[in-house]
PDB file of N, CA, C and O in Angstrom:
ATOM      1  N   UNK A   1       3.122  14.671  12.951  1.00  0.00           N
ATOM      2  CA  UNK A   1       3.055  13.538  12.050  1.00  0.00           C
ATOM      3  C   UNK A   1       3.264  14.001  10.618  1.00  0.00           C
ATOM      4  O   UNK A   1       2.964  15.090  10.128  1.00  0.00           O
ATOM      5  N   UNK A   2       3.863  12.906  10.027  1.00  0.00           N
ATOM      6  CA  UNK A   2       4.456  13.286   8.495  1.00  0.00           C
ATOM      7  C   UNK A   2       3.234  13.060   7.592  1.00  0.00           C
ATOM      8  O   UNK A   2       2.527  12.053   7.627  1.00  0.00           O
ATOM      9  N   UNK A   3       3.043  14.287   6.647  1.00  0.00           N
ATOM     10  CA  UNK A   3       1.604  14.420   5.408  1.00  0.00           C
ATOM     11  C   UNK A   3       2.392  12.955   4.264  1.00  0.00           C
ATOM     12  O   UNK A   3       1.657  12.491   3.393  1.00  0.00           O
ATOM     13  N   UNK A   4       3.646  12.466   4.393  1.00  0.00           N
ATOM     14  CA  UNK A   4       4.423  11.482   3.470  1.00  0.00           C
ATOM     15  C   UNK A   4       2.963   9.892   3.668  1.00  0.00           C
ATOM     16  O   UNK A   4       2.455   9.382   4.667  1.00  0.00           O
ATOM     17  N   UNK A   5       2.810   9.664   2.353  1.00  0.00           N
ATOM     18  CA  UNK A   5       1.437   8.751   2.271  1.00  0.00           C
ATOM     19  C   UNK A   5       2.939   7.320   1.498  1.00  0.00           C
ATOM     20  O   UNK A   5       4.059   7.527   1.031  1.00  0.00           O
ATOM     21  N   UNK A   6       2.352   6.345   1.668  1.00  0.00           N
ATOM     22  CA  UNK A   6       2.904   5.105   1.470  1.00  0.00           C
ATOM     23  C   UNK A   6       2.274   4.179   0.636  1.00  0.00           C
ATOM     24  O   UNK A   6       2.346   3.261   1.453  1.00  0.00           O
ATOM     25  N   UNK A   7       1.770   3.716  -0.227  1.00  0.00           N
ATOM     26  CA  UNK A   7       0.781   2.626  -0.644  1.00  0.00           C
ATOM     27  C   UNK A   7       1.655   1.232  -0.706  1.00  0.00           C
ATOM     28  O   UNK A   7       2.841   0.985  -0.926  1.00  0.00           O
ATOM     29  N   UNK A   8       0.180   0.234  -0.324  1.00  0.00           N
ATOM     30  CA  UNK A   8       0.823  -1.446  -1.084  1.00  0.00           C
ATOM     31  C   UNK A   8      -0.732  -1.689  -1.568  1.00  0.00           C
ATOM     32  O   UNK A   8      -1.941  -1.648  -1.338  1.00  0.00           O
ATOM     33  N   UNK A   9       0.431  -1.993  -2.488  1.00  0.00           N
ATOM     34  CA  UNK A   9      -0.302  -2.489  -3.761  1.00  0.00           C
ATOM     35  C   UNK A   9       0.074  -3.926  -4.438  1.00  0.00           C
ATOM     36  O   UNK A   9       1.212  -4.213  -4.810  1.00  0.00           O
ATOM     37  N   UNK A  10      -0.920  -4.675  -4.527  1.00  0.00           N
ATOM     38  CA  UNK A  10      -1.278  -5.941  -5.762  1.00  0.00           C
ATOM     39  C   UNK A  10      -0.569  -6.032  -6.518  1.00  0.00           C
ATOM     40  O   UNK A  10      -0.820  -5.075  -7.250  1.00  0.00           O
ATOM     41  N   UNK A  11       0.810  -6.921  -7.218  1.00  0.00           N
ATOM     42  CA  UNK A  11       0.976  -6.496  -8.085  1.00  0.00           C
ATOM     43  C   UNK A  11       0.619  -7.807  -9.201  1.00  0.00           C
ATOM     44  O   UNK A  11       0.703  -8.959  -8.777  1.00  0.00           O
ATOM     45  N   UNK A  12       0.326  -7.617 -10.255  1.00  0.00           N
ATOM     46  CA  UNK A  12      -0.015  -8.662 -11.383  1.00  0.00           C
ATOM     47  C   UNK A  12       1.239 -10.263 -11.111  1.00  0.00           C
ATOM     48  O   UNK A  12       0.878 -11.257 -11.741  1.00  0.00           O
ATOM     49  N   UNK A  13       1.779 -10.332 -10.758  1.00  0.00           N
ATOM     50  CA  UNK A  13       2.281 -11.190 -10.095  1.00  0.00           C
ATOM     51  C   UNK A  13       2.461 -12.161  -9.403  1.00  0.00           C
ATOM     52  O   UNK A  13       3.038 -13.247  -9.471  1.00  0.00           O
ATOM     53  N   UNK A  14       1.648 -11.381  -8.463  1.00  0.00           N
ATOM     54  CA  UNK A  14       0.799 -11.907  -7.033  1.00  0.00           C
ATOM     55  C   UNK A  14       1.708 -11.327  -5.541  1.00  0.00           C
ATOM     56  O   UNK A  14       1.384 -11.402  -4.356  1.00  0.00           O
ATOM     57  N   UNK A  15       2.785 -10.819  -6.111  1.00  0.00           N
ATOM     58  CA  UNK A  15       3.541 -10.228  -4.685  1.00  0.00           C
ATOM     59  C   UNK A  15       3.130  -8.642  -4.677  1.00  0.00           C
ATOM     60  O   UNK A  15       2.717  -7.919  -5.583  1.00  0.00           O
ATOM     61  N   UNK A  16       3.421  -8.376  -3.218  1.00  0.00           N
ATOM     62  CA  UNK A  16       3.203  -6.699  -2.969  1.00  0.00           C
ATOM     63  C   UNK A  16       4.125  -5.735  -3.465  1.00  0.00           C
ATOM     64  O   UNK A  16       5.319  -6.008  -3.586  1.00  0.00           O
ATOM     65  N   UNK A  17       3.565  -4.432  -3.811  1.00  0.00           N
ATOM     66  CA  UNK A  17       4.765  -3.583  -3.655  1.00  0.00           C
ATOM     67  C   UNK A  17       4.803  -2.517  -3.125  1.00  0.00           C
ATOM     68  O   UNK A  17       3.959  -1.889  -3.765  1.00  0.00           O
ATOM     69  N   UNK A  18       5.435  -1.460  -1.947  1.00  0.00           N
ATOM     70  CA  UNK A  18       5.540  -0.702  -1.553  1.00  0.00           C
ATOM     71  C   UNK A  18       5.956   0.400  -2.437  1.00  0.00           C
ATOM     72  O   UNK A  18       6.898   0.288  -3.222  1.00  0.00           O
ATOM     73  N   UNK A  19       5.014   1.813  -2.260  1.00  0.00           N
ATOM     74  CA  UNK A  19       5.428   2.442  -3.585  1.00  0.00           C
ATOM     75  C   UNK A  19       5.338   4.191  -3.122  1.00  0.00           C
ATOM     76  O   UNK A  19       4.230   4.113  -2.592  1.00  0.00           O
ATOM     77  N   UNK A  20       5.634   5.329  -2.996  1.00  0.00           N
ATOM     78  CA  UNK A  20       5.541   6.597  -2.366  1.00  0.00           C
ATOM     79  C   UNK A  20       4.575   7.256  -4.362  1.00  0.00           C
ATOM     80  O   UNK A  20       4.806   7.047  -5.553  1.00  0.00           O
ATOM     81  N   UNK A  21       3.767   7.879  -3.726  1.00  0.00           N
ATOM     82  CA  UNK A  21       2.894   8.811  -4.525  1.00  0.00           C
ATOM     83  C   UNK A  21       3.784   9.274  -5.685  1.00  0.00           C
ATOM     84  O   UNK A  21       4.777   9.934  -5.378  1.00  0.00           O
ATOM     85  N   UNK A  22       3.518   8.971  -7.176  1.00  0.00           N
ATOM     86  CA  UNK A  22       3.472   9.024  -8.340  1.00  0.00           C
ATOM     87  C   UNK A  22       4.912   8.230  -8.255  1.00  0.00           C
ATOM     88  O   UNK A  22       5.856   8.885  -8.697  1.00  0.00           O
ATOM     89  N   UNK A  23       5.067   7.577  -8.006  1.00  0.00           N
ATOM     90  CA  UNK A  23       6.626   7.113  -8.447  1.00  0.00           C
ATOM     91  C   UNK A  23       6.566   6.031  -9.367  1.00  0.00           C
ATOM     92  O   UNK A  23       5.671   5.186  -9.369  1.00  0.00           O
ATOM     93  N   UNK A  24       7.490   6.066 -10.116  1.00  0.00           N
ATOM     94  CA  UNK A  24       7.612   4.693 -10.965  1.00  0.00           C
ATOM     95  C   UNK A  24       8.146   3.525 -10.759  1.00  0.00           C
ATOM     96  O   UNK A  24       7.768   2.432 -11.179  1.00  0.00           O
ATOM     97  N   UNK A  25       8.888   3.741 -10.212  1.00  0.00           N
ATOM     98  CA  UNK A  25       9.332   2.159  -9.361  1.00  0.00           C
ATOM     99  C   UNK A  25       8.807   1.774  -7.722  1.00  0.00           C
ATOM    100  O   UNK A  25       8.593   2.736  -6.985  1.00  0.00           O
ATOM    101  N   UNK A  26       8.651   0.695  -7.300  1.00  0.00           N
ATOM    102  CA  UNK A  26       8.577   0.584  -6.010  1.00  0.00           C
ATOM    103  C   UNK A  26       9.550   0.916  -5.124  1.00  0.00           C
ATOM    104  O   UNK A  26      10.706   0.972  -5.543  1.00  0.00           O
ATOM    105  N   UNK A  27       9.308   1.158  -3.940  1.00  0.00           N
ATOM    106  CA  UNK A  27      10.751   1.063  -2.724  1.00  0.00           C
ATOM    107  C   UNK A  27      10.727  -0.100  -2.450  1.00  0.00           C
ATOM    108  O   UNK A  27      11.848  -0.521  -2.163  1.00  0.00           O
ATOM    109  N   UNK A  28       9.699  -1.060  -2.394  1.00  0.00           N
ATOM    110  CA  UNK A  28      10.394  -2.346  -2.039  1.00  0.00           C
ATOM    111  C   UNK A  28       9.086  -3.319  -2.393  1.00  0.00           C
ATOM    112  O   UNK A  28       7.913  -2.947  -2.372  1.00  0.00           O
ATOM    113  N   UNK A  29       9.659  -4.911  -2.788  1.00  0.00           N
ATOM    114  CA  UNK A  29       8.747  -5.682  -3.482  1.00  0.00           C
ATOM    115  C   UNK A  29       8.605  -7.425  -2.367  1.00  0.00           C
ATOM    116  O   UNK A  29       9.457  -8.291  -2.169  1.00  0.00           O
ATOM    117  N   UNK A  30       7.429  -7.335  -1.968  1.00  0.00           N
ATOM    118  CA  UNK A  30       7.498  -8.575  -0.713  1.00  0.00           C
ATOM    119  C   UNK A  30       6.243  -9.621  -1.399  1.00  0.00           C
ATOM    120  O   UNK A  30       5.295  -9.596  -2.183  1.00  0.00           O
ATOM    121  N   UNK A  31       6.853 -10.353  -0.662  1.00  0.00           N
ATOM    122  CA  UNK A  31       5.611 -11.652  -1.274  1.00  0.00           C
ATOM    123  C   UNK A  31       4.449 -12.151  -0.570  1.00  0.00           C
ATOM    124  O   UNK A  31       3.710 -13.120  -0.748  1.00  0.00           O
ATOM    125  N   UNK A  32       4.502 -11.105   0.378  1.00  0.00           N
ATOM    126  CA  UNK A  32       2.969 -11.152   1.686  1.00  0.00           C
ATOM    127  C   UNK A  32       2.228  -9.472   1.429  1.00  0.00           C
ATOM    128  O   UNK A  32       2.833  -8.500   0.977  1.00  0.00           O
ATOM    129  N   UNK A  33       1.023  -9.507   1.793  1.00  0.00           N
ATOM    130  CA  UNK A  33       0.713  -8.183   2.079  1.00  0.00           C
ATOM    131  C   UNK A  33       1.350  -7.884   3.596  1.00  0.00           C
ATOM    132  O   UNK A  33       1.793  -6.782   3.920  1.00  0.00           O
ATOM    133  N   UNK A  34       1.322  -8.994   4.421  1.00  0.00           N
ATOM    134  CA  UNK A  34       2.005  -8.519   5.807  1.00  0.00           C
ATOM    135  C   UNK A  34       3.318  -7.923   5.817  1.00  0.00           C
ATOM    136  O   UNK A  34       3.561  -6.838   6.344  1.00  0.00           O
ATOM    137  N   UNK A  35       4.100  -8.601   5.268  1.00  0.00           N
ATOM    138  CA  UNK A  35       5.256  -7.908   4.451  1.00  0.00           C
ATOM    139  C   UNK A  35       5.417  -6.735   4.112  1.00  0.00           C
ATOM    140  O   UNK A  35       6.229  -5.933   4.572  1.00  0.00           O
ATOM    141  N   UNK A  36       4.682  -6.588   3.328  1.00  0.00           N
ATOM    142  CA  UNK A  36       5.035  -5.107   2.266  1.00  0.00           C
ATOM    143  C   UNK A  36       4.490  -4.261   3.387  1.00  0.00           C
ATOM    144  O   UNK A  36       5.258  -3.303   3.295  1.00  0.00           O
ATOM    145  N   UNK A  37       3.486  -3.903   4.621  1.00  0.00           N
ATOM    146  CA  UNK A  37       2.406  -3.569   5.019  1.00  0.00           C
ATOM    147  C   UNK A  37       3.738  -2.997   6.414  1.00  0.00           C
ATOM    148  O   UNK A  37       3.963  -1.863   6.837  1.00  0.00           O
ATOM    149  N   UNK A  38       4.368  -4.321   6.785  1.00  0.00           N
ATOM    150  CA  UNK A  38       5.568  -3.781   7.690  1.00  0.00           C
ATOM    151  C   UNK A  38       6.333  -3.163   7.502  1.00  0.00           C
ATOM    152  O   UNK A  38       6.628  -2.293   8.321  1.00  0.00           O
ATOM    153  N   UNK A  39       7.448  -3.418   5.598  1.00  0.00           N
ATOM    154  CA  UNK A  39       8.249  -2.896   5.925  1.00  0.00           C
ATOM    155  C   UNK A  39       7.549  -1.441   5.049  1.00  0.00           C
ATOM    156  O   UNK A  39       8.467  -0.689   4.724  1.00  0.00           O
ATOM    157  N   UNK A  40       6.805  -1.158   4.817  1.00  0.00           N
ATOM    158  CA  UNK A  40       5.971   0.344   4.390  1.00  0.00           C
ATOM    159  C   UNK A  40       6.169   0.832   5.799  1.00  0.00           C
ATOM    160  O   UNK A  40       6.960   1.774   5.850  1.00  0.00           O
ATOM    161  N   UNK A  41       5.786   0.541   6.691  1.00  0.00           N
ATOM    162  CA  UNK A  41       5.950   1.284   8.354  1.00  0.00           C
ATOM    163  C   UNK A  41       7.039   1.551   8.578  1.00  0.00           C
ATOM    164  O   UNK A  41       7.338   2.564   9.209  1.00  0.00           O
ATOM    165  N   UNK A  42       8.070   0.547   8.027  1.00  0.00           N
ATOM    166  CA  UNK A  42       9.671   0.822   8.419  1.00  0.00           C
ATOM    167  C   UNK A  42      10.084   1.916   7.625  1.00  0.00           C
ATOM    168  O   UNK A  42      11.043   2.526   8.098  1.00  0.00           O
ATOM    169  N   UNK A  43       9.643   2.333   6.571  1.00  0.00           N
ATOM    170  CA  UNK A  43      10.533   3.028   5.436  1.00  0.00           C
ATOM    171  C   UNK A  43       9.701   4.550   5.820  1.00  0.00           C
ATOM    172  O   UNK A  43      10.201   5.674   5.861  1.00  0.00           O
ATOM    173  N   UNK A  44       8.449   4.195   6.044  1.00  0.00           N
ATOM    174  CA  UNK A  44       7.856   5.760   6.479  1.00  0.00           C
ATOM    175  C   UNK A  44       8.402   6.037   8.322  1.00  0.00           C
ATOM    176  O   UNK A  44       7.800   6.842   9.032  1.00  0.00           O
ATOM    177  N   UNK A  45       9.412   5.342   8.753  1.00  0.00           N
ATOM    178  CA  UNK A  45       9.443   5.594   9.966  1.00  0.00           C
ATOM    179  C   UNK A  45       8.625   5.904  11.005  1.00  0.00           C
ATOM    180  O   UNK A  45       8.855   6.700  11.916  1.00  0.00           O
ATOM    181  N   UNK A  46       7.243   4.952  10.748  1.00  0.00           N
ATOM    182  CA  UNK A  46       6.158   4.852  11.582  1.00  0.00           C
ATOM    183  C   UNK A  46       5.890   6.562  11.695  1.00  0.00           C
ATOM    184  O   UNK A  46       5.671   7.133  12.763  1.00  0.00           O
ATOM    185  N   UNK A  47       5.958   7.244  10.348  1.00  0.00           N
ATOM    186  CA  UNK A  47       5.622   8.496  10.466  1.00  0.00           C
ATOM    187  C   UNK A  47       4.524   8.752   9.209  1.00  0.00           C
ATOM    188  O   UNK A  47       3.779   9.717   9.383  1.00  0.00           O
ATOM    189  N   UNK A  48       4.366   8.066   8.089  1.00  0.00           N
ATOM    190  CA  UNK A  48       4.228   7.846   7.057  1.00  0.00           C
ATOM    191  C   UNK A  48       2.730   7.230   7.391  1.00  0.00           C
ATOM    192  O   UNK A  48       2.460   6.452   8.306  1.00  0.00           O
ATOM    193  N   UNK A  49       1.703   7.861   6.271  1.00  0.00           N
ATOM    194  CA  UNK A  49       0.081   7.191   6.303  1.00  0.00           C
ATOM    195  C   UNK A  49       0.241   5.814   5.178  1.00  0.00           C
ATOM    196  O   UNK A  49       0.240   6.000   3.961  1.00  0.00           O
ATOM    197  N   UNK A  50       0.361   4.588   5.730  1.00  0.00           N
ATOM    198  CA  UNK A  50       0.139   3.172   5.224  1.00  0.00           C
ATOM    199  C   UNK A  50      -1.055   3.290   4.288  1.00  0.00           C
ATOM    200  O   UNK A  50      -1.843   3.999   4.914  1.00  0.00           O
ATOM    201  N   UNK A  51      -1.620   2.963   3.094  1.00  0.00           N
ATOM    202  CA  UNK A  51      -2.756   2.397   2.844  1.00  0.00           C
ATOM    203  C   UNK A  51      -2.216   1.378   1.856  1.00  0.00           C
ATOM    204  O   UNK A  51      -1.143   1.254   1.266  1.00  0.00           O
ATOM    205  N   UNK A  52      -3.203   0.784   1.886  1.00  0.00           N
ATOM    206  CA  UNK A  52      -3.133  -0.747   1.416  1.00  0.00           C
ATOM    207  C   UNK A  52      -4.340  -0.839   0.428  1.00  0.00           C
ATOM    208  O   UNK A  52      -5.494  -0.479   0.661  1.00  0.00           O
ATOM    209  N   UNK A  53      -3.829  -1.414  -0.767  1.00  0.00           N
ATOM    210  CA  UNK A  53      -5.015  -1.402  -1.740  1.00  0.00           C
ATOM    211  C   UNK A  53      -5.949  -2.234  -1.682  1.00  0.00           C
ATOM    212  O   UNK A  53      -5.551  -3.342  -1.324  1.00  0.00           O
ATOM    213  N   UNK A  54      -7.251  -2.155  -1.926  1.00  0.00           N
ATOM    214  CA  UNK A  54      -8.443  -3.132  -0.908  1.00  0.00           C
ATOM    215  C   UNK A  54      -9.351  -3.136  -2.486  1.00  0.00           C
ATOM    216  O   UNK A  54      -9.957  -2.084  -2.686  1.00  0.00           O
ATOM    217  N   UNK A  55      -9.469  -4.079  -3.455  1.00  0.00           N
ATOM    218  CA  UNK A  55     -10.561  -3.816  -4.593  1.00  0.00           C
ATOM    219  C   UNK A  55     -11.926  -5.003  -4.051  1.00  0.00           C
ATOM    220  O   UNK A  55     -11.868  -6.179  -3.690  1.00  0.00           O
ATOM    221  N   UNK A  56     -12.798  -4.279  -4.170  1.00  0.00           N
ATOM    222  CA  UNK A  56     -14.270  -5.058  -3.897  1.00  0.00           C
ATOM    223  C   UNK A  56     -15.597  -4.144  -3.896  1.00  0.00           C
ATOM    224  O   UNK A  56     -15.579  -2.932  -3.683  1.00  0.00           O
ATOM    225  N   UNK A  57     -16.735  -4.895  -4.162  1.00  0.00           N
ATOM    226  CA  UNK A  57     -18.122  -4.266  -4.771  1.00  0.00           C
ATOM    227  C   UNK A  57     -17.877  -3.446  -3.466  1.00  0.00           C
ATOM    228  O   UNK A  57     -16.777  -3.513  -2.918  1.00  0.00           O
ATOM    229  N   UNK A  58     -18.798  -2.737  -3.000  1.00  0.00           N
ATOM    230  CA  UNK A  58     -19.419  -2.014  -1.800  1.00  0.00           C
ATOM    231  C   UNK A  58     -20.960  -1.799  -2.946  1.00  0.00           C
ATOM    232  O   UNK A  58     -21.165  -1.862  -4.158  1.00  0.00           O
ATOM    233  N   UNK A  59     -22.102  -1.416  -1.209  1.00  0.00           N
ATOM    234  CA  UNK A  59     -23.421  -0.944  -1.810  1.00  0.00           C
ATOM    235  C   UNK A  59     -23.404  -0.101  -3.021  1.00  0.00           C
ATOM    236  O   UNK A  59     -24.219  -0.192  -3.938  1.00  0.00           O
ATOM    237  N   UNK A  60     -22.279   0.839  -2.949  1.00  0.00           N
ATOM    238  CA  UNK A  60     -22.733   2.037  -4.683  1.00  0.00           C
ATOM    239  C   UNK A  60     -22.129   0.938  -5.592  1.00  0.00           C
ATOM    240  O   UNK A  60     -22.071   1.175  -6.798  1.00  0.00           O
ATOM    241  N   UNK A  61     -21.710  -0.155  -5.152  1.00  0.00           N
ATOM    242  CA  UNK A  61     -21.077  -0.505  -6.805  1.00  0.00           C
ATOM    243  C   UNK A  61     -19.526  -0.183  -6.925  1.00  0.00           C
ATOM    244  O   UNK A  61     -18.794  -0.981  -7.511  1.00  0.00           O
ATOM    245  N   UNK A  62     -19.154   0.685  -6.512  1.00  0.00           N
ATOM    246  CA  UNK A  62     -17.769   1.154  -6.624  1.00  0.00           C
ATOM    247  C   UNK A  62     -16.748   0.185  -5.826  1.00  0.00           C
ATOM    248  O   UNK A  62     -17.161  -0.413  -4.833  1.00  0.00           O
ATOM    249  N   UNK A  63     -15.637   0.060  -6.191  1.00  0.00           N
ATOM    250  CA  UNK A  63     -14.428  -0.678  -5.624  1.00  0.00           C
ATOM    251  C   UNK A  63     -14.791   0.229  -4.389  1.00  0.00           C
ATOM    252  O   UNK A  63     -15.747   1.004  -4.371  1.00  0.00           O
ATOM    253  N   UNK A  64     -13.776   0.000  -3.220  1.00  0.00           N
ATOM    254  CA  UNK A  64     -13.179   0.444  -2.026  1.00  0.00           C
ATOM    255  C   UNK A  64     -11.949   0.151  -2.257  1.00  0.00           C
ATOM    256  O   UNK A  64     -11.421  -0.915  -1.942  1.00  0.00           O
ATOM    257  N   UNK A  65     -11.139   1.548  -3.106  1.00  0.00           N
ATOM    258  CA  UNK A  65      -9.797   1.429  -3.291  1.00  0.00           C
ATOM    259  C   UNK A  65      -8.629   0.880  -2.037  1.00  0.00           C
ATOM    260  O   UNK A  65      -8.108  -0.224  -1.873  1.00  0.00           O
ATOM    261  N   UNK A  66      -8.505   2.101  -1.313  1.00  0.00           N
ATOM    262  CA  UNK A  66      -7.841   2.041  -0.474  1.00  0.00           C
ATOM    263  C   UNK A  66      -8.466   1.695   1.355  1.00  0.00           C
ATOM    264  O   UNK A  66      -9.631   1.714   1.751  1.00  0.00           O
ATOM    265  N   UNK A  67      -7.524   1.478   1.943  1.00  0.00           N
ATOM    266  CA  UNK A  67      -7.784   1.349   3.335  1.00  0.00           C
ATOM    267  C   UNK A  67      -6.405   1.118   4.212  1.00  0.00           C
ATOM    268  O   UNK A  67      -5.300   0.614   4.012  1.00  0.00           O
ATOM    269  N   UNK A  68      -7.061   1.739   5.245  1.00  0.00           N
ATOM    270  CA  UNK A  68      -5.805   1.744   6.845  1.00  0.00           C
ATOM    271  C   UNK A  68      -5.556   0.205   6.791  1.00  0.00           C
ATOM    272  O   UNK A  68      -6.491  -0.518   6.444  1.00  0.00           O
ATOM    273  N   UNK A  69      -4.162  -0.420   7.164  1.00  0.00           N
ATOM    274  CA  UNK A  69      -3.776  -1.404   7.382  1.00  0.00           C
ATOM    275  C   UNK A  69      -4.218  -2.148   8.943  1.00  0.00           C
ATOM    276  O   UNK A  69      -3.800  -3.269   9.233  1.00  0.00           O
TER     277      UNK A  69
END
């Protein structure tokens, strides 16, 4: 399995964007999280670790950035 990580992310907008670690542009911009969440699987060739950006309290207080799709 490929160490290649994938994120979707929120964007101020309100659509998703698929984005590979430090990059400045997205690979691709969808208007569902289901969307962005699929074609992130397509572009990592179901080889690629998906996470999906998840913001909310938890018990410490801290967001829960990320999470498995």
């Amino acid at each position: 399995m490929s160490n290649e990580k994938l994120f979707v992310e929120r964007r101020p907008e309100g659509d998703y964007a698929v984005r590979k670690p430090n990059s400045e542009r997205a690979s691709a911009v969808l208007p569902t999280q289901a969307e962005a969440i699929d074609r992130a699987r397509k572009l990592g060739h179901g080889e690629a670790h998906v996470l999906v950006e998840r913001v909310r309290n938890t018990t410490g207080g801290k967001p829960d950035k990320w999470r498995k799709p």
